[in-house]
C-alpha positions in Angstrom: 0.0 0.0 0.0 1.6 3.4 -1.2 1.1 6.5 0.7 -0.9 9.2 -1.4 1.3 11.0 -3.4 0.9 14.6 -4.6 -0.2 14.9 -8.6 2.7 15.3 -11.4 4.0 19.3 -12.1 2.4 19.5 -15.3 -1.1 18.2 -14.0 -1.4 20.5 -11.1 -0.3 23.6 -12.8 -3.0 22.4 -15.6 -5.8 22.0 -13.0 -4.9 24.8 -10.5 -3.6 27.4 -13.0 -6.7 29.7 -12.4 -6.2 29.4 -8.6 -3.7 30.8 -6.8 -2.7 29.8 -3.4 0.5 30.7 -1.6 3.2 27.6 -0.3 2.2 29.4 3.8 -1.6 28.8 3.0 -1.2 25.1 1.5 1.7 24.2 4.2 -1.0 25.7 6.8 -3.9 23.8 5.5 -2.1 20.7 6.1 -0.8 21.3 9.3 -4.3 22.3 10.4 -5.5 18.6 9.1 -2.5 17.0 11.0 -3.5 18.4 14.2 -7.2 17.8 12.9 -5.9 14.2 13.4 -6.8 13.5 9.6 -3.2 13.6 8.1 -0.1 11.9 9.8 3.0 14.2 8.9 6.3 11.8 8.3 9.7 13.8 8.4 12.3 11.6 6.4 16.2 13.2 6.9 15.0 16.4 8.3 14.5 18.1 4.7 11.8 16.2 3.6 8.1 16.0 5.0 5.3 13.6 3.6 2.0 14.2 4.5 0.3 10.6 5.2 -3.5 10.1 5.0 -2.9 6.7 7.0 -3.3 7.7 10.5 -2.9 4.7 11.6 0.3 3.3 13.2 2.3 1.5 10.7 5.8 2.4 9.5 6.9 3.2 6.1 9.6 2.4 3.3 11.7 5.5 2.3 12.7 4.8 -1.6 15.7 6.7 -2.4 15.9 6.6 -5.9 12.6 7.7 -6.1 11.7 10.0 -3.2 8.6 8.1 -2.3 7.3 7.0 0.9 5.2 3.5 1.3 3.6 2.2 4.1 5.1 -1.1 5.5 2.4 -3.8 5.4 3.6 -6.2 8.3 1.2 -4.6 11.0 3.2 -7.1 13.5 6.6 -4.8 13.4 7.5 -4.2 16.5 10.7 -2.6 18.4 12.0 -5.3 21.0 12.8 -2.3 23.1 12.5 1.0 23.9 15.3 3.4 25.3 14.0 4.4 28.9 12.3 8.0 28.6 13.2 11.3 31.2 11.4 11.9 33.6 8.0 13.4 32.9 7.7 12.5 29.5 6.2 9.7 27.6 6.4 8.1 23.8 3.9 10.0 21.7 4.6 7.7 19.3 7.2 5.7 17.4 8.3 6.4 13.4 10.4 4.1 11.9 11.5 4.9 8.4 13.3 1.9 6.5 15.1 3.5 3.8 15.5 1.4 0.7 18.0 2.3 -2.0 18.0 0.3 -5.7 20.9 -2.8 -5.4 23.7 -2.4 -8.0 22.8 -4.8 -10.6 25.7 -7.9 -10.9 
């Protein structure tokens, strides 16, 4: 199962050209559905951010050669254990990002 992924260039410049909409008020929008608890945002190497309509806890594939995030569909994955946490905090969850790279061809 593939995470939604945005449209190509060409089709959303086709179908938005009459609109205009600034990169604050479609970043905002988003963020607002996050916290909305209808999105599920996914940071991969602290530049990119994916925006996951799965809110449900599963893990993902990161494919390099392609910059595209998939959902892992073993819904048994689990971490045999957990670093102990501070005092007064608690895991608000756990996101494990598998990255996956093409294998040189022999």
């Amino acid at each position: 199962m593939r995470a939604t992924s945005p449209p190509k260039c060409s089709t959303r410049k086709r179908r938005w050209r009459k609109f205009r909409f600034s990169l604050a008020t479609v970043y905002n929008t988003l963020n607002q559905l996050t916290d909305a608890g209808l999105l599920r945002q996914v940071s991969v190497d602290g530049t990119k951010t994916y925006f996951d309509t799965n809110v449900s806890a599963h893990h993902h594939f990161y494919l390099e050669n392609n910059h595209e995030l998939v959902d892992i569909p073993d819904p048994h994955l689990v971490l045999s254990k957990m670093p102990d946490v501070p005092e007064g905090y608690e895991i608000a969850r756990v996101d494990m990002v598998v990255r996956l790279r093409k294998s040189a061809e022999i």
